[in-house]
C-alpha positions as CSV (number, residue, x, y, z in Angstrom):
1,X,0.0,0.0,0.0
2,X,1.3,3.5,-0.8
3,X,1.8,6.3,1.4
4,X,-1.4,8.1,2.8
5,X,-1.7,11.5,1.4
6,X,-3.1,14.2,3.8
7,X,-4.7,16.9,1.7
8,X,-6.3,20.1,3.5
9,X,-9.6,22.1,2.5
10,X,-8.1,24.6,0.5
11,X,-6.8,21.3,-1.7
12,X,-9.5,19.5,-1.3
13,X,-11.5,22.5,-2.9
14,X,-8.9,23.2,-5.5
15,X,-9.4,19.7,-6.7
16,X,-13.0,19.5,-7.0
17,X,-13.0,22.5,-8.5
18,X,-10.6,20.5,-11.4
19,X,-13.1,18.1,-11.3
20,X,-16.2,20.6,-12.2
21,X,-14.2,21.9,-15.0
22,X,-13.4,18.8,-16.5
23,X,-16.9,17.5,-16.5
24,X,-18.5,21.3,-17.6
25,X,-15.6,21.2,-20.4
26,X,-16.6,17.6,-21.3
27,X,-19.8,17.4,-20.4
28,X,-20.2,14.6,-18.7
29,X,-20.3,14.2,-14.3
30,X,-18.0,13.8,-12.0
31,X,-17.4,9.9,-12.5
32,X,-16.2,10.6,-16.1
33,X,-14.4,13.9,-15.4
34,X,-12.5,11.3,-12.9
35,X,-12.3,8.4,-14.8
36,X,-10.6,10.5,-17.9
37,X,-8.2,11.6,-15.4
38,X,-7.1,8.5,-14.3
39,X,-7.0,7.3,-18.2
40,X,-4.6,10.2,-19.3
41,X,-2.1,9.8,-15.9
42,X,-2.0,5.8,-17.5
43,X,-1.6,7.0,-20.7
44,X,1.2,9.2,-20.1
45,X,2.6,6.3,-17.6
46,X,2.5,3.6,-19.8
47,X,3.3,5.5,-23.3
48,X,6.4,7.7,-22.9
49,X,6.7,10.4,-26.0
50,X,10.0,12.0,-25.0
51,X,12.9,11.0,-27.2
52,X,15.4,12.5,-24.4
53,X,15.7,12.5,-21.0
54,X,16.4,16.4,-21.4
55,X,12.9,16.6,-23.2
56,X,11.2,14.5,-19.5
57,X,12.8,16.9,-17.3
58,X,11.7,19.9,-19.6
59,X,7.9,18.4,-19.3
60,X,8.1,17.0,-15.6
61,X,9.3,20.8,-14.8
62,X,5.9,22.4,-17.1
63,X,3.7,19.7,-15.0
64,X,5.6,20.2,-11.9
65,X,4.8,24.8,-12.4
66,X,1.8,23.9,-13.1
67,X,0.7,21.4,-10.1
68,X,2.1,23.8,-7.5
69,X,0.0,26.6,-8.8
70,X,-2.6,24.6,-9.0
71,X,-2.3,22.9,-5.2
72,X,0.5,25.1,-3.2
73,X,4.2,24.9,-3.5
74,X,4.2,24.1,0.2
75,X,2.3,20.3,-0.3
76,X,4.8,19.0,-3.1
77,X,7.8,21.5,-3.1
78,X,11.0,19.7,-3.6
79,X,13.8,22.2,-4.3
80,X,16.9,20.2,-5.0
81,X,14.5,17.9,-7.4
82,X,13.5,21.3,-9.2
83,X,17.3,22.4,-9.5
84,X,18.1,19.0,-10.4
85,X,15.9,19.2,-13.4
86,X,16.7,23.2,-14.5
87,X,20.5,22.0,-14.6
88,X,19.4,18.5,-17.1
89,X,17.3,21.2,-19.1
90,X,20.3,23.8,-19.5
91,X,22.9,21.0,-20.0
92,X,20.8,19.9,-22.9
93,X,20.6,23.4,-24.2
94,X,24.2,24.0,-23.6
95,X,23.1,26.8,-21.4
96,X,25.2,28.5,-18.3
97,X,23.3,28.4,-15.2
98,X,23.8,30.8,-12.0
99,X,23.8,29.7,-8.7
100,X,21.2,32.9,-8.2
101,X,19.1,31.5,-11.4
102,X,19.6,27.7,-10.0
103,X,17.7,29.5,-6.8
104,X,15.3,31.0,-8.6
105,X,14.6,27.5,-10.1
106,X,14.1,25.7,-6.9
107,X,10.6,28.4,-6.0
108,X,12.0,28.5,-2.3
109,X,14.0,31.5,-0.2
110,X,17.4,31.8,-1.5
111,X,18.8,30.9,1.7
112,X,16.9,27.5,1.7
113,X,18.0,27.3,-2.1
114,X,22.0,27.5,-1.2
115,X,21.2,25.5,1.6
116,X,20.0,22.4,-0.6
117,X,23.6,23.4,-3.1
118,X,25.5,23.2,-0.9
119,X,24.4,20.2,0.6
120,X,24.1,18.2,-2.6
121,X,27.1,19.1,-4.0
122,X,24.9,19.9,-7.9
């Protein structure tokens, strides 16, 4: 069994509200607003379109942006994860990164940011 996910109101709102929009956009209910949900996150788990693994950390970044303005940075944030993946993107791109851009990258306080550098050595 997986771990237990503890989701607050504000969330729990958010998500509903994701719910509603699906259905209204689809028109259907909440079962098939759900149900296609759950058939595009095993699509996109079981059918991988990225030809590099530079091109999955560019659209795990997108997704990740987009859940944490979508739920809260503070549920999910994970800021050497987030760095970790800027630096795959710019080493693709052959792209010079700053430690105050690497920062900016990880969405948290600078000071928490260098803490997680220094720390994991990137």
């Amino acid at each position: 069994m997986g771990a237990r996910v503890v989701l607050s109101r504000e969330q729990l709102l958010r998500l509903t509200q994701l719910v509603e929009a699906i259905a209204a956009q689809r028109g259907g209910d909440a079962d098939a607003a759900i149900a296609f949900l759950q058939d595009s996150a095993a699509a996109g788990l079981n059918k991988p379109s990225y030809k590099s693994v530079a091109q999955f950390a560019a659209g795990l970044r997108a997704v990740r942006l987009r859940r944490n303005e979508m739920l809260g940075t503070p549920v999910f944030r994970d800021p050497a994860w987030d760095m970790l993946l800027d630096l795959v993107v710019a080493a693709d791109e052959r792209r010079a990164v700053s430690v105050s851009g690497l920062c900016h990258a990880s969405g948290v306080p600078t000071t928490t940011a260098l803490r997680h550098v220094d720390g994991s050595r990137l």
